[in-house]
Short mmCIF file of the C-alpha atoms (twelve columns), coordinates in Angstrom:
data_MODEL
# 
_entry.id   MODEL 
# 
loop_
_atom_site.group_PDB 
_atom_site.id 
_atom_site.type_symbol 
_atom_site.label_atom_id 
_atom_site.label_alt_id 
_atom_site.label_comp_id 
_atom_site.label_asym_id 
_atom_site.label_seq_id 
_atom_site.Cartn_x 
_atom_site.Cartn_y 
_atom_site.Cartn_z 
_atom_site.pdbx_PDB_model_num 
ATOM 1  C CA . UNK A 1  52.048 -87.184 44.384 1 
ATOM 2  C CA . UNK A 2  52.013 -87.270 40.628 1 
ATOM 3  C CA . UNK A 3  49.196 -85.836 38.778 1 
ATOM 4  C CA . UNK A 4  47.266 -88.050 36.561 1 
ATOM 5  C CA . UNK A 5  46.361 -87.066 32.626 1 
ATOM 6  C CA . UNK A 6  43.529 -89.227 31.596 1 
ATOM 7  C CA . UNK A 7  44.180 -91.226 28.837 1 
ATOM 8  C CA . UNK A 8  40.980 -90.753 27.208 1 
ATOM 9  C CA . UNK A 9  42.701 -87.505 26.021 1 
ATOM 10 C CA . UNK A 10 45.027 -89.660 23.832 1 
ATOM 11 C CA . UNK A 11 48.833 -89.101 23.815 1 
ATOM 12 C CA . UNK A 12 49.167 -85.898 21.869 1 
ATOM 13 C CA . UNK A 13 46.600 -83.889 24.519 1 
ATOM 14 C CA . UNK A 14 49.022 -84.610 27.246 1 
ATOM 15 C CA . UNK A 15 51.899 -82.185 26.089 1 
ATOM 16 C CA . UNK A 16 51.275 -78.585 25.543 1 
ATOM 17 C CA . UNK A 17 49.612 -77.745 22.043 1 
ATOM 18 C CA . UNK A 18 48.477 -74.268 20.656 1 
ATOM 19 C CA . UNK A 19 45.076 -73.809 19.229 1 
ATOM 20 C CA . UNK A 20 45.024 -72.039 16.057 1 
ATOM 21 C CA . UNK A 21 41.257 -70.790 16.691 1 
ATOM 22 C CA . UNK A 22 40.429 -67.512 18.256 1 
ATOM 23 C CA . UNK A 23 37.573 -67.271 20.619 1 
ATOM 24 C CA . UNK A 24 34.930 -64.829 20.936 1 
ATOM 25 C CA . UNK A 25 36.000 -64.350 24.823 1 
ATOM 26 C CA . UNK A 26 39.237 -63.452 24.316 1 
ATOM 27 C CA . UNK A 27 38.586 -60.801 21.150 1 
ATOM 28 C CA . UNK A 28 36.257 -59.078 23.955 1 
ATOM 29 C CA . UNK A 29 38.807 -59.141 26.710 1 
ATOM 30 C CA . UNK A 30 41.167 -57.987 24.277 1 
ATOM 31 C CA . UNK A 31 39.265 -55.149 22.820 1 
ATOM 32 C CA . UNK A 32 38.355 -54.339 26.684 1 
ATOM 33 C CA . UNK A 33 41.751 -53.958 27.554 1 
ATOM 34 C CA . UNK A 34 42.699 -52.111 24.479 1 
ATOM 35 C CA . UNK A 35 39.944 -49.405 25.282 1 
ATOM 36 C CA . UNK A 36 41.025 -49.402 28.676 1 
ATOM 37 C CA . UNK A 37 44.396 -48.438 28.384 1 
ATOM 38 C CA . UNK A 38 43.491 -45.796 25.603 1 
ATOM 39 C CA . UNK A 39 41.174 -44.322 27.882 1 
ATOM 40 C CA . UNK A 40 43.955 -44.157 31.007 1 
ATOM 41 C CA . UNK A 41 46.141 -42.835 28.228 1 
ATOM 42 C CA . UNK A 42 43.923 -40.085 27.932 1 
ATOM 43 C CA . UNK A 43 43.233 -38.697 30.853 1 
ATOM 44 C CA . UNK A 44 46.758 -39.313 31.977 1 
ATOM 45 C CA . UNK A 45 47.527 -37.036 28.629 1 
ATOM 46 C CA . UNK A 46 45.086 -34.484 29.982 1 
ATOM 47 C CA . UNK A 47 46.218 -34.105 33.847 1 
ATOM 48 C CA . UNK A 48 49.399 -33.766 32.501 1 
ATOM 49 C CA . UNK A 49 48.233 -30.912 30.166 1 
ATOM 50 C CA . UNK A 50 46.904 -29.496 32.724 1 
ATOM 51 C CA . UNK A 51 49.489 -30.096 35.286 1 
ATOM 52 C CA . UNK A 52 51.864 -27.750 32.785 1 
ATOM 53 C CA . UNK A 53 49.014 -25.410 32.843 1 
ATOM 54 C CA . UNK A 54 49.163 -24.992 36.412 1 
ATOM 55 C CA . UNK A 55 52.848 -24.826 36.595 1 
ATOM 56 C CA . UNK A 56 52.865 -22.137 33.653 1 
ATOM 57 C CA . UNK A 57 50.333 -20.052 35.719 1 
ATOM 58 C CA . UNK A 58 51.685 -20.487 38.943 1 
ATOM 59 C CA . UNK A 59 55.658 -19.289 37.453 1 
ATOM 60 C CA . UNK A 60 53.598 -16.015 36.397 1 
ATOM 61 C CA . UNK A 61 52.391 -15.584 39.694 1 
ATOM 62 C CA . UNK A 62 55.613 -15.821 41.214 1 
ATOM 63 C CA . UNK A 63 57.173 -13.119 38.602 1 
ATOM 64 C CA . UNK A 64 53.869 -10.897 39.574 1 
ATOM 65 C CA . UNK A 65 55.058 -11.571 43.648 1 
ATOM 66 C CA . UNK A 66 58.571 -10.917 42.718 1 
ATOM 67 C CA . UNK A 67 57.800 -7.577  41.084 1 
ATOM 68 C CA . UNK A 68 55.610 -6.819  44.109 1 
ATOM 69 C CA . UNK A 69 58.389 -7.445  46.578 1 
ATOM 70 C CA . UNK A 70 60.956 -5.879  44.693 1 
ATOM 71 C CA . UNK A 71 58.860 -2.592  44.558 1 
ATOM 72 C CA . UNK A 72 57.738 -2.937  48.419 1 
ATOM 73 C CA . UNK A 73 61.497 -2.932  48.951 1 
ATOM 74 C CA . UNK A 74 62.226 0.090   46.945 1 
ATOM 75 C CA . UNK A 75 59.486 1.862   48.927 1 
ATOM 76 C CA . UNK A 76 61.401 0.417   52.502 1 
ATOM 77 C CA . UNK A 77 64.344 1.785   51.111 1 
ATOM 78 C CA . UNK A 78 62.684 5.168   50.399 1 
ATOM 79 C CA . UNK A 79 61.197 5.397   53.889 1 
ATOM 80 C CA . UNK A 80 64.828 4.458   55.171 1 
ATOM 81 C CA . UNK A 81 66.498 7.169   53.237 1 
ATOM 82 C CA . UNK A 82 63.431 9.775   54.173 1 
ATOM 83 C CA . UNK A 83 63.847 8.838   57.967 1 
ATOM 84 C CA . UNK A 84 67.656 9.048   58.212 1 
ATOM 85 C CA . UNK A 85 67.946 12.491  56.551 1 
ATOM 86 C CA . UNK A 86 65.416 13.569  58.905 1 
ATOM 87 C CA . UNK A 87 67.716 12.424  61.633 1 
ATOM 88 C CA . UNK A 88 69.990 14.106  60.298 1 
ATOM 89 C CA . UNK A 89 68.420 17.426  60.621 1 
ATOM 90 C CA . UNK A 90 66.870 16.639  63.804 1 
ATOM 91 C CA . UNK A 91 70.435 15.946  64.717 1 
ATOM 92 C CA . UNK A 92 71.716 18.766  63.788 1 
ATOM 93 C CA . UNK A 93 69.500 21.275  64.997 1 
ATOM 94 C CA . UNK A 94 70.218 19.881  68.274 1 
ATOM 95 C CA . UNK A 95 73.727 20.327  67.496 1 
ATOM 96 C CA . UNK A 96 73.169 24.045  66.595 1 
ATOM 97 C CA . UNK A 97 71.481 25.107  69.633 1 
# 
């Protein structure tokens, strides 16, 4: 099936042609868009802002837990050292008797 092009059209509106006129419609849509994606811009430039926020506050909390560890294991290591010299006096007061 072949589509039909009137021929009240004449010959030169059956091949493609550009309009040199802009419409009112498409200066809208266009300006639409244009705010659109400046706006997604933004906010995309703000969750990412505070994305790094996040990540900056959550690497200091991780230092503060790491510092807390680290000084809950020189307080195990403490107790250790505190238990096994009393052992070792237990142990030899047992020895001596």
């Amino acid at each position: 099936m072949k589509p039909e092009v009137p021929t009240q059209w004449g010959p030169d509106k059956r091949s493609w042609h550009l309009d040199k006129t802009i419409s009112v419609g498409h200066l809208v849509s266009t300006v639409v868009i244009a705010v659109s994606v400046f706006s997604w811009a933004m906010t995309l430039d703000k969750r990412v802002e505070q994305n790094a926020l996040a990540i900056i506050h959550l690497k200091e909390q991780q230092a503060a837990e790491q510092k807390r560890i680290e000084q809950l294991r020189g307080e195990i290591k403490q107790d250790l050292r505190d238990i096994n010299h009393k052992l070792d006096r237990l142990i030899e007061s047992q020895s001596k008797r």
